[in-house]
N, C-alpha and C positions, 0 to 999 in steps of 0.2 A: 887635490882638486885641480882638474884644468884652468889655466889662466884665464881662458874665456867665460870661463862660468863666474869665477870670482870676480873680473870685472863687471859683470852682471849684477852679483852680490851689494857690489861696490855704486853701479849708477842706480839699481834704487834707490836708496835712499837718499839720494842726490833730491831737491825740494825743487829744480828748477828744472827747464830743460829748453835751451833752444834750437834754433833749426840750423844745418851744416852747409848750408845752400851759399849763406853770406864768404863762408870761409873757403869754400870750393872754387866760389868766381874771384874773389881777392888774390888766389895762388897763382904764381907767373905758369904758364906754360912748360913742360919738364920738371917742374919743381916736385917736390916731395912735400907733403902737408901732413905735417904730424899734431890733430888736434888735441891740445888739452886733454887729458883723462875729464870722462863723464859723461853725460847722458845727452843728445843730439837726436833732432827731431828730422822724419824726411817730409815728402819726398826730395831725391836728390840727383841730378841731370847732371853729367857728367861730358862735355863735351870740345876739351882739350885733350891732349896728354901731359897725364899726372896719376902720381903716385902717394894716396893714402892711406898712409900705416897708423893702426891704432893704438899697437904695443901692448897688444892682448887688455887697454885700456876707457876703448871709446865705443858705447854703444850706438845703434842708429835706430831709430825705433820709427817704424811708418804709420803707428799709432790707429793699421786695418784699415787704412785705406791704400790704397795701388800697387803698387811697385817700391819698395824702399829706395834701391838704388839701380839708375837706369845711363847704362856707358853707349855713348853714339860716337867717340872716337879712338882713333887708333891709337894705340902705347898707352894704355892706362891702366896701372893697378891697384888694387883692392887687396889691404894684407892685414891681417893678425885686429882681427873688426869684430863685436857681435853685432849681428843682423839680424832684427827681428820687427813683429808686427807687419804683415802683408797685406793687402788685403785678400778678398775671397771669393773675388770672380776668373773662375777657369776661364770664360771666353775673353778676356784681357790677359790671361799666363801673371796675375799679378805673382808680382815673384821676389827675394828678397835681391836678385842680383839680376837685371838683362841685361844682357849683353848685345849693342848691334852693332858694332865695327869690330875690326881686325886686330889681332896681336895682343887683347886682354889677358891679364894676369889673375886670379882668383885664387888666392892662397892665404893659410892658415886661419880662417873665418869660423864661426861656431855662427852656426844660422838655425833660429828656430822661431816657430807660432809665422812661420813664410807658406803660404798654398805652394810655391813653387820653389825652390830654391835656387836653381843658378839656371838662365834659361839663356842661352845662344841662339839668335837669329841671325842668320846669314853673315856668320859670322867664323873667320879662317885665323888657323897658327894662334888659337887661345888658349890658355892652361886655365884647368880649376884642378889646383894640387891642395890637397892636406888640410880640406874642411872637414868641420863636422855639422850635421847637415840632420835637421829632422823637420818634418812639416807637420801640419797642424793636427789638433787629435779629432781625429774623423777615423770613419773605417775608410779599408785598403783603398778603393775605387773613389771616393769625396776627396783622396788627397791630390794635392798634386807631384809631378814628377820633382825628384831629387836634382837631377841635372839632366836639361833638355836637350839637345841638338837639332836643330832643324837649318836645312842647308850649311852651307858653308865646308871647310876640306879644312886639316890636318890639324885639329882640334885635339887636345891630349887631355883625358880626364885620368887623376894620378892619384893614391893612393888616399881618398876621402874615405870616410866614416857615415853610411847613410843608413838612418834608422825611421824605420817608420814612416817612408814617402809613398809615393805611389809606386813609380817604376824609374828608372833612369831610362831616357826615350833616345835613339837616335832613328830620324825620319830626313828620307830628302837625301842623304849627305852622306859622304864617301870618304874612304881615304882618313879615320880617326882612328884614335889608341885610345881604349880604355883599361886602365892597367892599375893592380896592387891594391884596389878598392873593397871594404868591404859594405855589402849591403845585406841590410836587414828586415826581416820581417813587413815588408811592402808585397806589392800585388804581382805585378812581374819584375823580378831582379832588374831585368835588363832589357829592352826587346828593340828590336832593329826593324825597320818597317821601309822598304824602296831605298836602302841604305848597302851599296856595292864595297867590299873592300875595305871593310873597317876589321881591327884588329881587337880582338876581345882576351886578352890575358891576365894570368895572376892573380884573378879576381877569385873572394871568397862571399856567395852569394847562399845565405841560409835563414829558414823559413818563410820563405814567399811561396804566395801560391802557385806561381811559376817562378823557374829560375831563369832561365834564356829563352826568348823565342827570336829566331831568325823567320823576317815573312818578306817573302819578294825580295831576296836580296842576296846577288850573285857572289861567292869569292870572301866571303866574310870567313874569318880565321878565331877559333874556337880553342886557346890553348892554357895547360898550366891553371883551370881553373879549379876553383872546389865547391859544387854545388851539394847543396846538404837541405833533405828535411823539408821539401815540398809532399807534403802528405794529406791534403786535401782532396776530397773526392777526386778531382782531376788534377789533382797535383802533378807536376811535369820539371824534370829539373833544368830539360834541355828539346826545345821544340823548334822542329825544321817545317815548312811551309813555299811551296812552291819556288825554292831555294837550291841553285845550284854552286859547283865547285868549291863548295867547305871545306874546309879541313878543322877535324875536331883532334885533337890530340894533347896527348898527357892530361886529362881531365881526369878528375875522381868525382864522380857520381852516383852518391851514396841516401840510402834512406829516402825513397822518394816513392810515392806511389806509382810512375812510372818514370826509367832515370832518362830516356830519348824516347821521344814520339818524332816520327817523319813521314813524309812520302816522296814520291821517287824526283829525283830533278828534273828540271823543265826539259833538259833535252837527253838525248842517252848517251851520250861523249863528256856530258858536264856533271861525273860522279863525288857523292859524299861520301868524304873519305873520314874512318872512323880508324884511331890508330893510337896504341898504346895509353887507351883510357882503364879506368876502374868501374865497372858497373859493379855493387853491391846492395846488400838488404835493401832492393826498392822490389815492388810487389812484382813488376813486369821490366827486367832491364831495357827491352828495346823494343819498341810497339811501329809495328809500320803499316802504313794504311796507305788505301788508294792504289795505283796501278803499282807494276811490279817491276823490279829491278834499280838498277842506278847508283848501291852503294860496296863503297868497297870496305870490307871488315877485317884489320888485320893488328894482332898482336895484344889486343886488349885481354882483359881479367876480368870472368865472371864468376862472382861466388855470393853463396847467399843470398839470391833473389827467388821469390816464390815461385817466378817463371822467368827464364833466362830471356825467353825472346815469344817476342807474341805477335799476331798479327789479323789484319781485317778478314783473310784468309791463308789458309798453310801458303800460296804459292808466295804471299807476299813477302816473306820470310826469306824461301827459298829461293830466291829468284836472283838476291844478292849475290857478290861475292865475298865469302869466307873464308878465310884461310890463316893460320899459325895461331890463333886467340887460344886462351886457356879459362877450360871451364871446371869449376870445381864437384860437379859430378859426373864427370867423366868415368867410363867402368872399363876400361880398355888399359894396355900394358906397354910398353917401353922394353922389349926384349932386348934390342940391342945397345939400348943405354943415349940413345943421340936427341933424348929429350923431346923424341916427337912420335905422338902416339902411332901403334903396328896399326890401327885401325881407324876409320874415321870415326869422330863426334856426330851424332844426330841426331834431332829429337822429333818426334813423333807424335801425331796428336790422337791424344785418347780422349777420355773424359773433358777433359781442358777444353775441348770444342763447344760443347754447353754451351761456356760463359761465355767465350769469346764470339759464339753468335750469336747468343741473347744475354746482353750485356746485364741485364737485372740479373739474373741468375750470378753474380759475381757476390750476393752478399753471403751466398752459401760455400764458397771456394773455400778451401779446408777442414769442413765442416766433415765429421766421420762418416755420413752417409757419400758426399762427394769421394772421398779418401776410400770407400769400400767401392764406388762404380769404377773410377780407375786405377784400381788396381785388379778386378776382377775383367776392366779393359784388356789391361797389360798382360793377364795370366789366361786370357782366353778371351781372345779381342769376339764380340759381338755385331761391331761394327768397322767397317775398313780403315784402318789412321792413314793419318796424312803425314807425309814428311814435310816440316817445317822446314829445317835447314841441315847442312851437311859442312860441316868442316873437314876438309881433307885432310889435312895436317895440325892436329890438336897439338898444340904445348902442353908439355907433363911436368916439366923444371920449373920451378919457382920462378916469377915475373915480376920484376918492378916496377910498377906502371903507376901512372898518375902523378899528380904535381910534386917541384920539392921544394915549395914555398912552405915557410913555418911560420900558421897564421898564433902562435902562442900568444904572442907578445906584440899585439899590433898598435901601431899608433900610426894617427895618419900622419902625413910627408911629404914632402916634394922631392922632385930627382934629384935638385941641387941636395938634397940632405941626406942620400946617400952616399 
């Protein structure tokens, strides 16, 4: 059993409880306050620097009303704490940890029954490493987010454990590392909203009903991650939105109703670049809508997806650049052995037009009447196909691609504990 749970175990039955307010303003400044094992009442204003360890010991309980614990200055850390009872108003972010000055520490916490869990406001150079983190049981959209960012720069969120929150948010704010995290089963993984240059790595984000959405937000860095098992109607494991100069690479993006939706970047010099990713068994690997062109596609791995690449129309597809990716049905040959197919890759639209212009028509997609129009498309077209896309230079040699993070044995962490 995790230490944080069993101190949990431990302050229920504790018969008293009071509040940690008296013991926080009694602590000299810099000091280190190591309370008592047991059960502590909030809420709790935080506004020297200092350092509260609870030794996987001291619960704080906000008893649903506010904010548990709320940091207003600089150098202050929060470690080895359960944090629980929030309250339950989204327009206050009550949350189990705010954060609003600079240089905060947020590590080894088990936080639960919190609407919010760790919220940063305007708030720079903070770490929340190696919690575990669940918000309250509502469905996906009634919760709140797992850890917030709003404003503030070079914020590191590190290898937390989030289940069951809403989304982890960064809005406003530029220039953060999210890394080694895993989250689960929430509404969107992750989503970046007016947020330039934040670095999104390592991360294992599986069943949400989105995985990643990048919106409005130039330069953001998409790598090393493993999005898995967004499979809801709209399920998405990776969505781009009027978003330029990404770079998405070493991703596995597997089991997803679609594993990338995009449209084209805001300007035609500012290209998303898609590179040595895994698209696999998701219904549509790469669905691109809206105008045409903008992305460059090079060295990825498509196999097993119902439709390798799809889009709001053939041009949209086509209009990309593709070049060296490996698709797994490919029907072309390697005569002279140099691993790169004698013929180009292309796919063509037959029957698969149906759906993708009238999108209801997609709950018959494989259905044996669909399976007998395109194929009798294919053996004697009736109507004109469209060329979707053209890879000039197919990879035929076996590709290693996607992350080489091994999420077996996860526990969360901080950098120091590597």
């Amino acid at each position: 059993m995790h230490a944080g749970w069993a101190a949990l175990l431990l302050t229920l039955a504790e018969p008293r409880a009071a509040p940690l307010q008296p013991l926080i303003d009694a602590a000299p400044e810099g000091s280190t306050l190591t309370p008592p094992p047991g059960r502590y009442l909030g809420p709790v204003i935080i506004d020297k620097a200092l350092t509260v360890d609870g030794r996987d010991a001291v619960t704080i309980d906000g008893l649903g009303q506010g904010t548990v614990v709320t940091i207003r200055a600089a150098d202050v850390t929060l470690k080895r704490l359960h944090l629980t009872g929030s309250g339950r108003r989204n327009d206050e972010l009550d949350s189990a940890v705010a954060v609003e000055a600079d240089r905060a520490t947020v590590a080894h916490d088990v936080i639960d029954d919190a609407l919010f869990g760790v919220a940063l406001k305007d708030s720079s150079d903070t770490l929340v490493c190696g919690n575990r983190i669940r918000s309250i049981e509502e469905e996906p959209s009634l919760r709140g987010d797992g850890v917030r960012i709003w404003l503030g720069t070079r914020n590191r969120v590190f290898g937390n454990d989030l289940l069951e929150v809403r989304d982890v948010t960064l809005a406003n704010t530029h220039d953060n590392r999210v890394e080694n995290n895993r989250i689960r089963r929430g509404r969107y993984g992750m989503q970046l909203v007016f947020s330039p240059r934040n670095v999104i790595a390592g991360n294992l984000l599986d069943e949400n009903l989105t995985g990643i959405a990048v919106l409005y937000s130039e330069g953001v860095q998409v790598r090393g991650n493993r999005v898995t098992s967004s499979t809801g109607f709209a399920g998405t494991c990776l969505a781009f939105k009027e978003s330029s100069q990404a770079m998405v690479e070493d991703n596995a993006i597997v089991h997803c109703a679609t594993g990338a939706k995009t449209n084209s970047p805001t300007t035609e010099l500012s290209a998303i670049t898609f590179r040595r990713n895994l698209f696999a068994h998701n219904v549509a690997g790469i669905d691109f809508y809206g105008e045409n062109g903008g992305h460059l596609l090079e060295g990825n791995r498509f196999e097993h997806n119902l439709s390798q690449v799809t889009g709001s129309a053939a041009m949209s597809a086509r209009g990309q650049s593709w070049r060296g990716n490996s698709w797994d049905d490919y029907q072309g040959f390697d005569r002279d052995g140099d691993g790169v197919g004698d013929t180009p890759y292309e796919i063509w639209s037959f029957a698969d037009r149906i759906w993708q212009e009238e999108p209801k028509s997609t709950f018959f997609r494989n259905s044996p009447l669909m399976e007998l129009i395109d194929f009798l498309e294919r053996l004697a077209p009736f109507a004109r196909p469209e060329l979707v896309l053209r890879d000039a230079a197919p990879v035929v040699r076996p590709m290693t691609v996607g992350p080489a993070h091994d999420w077996s044995h996860f526990e969360p962490s901080c950098p120091e504990d590597r």
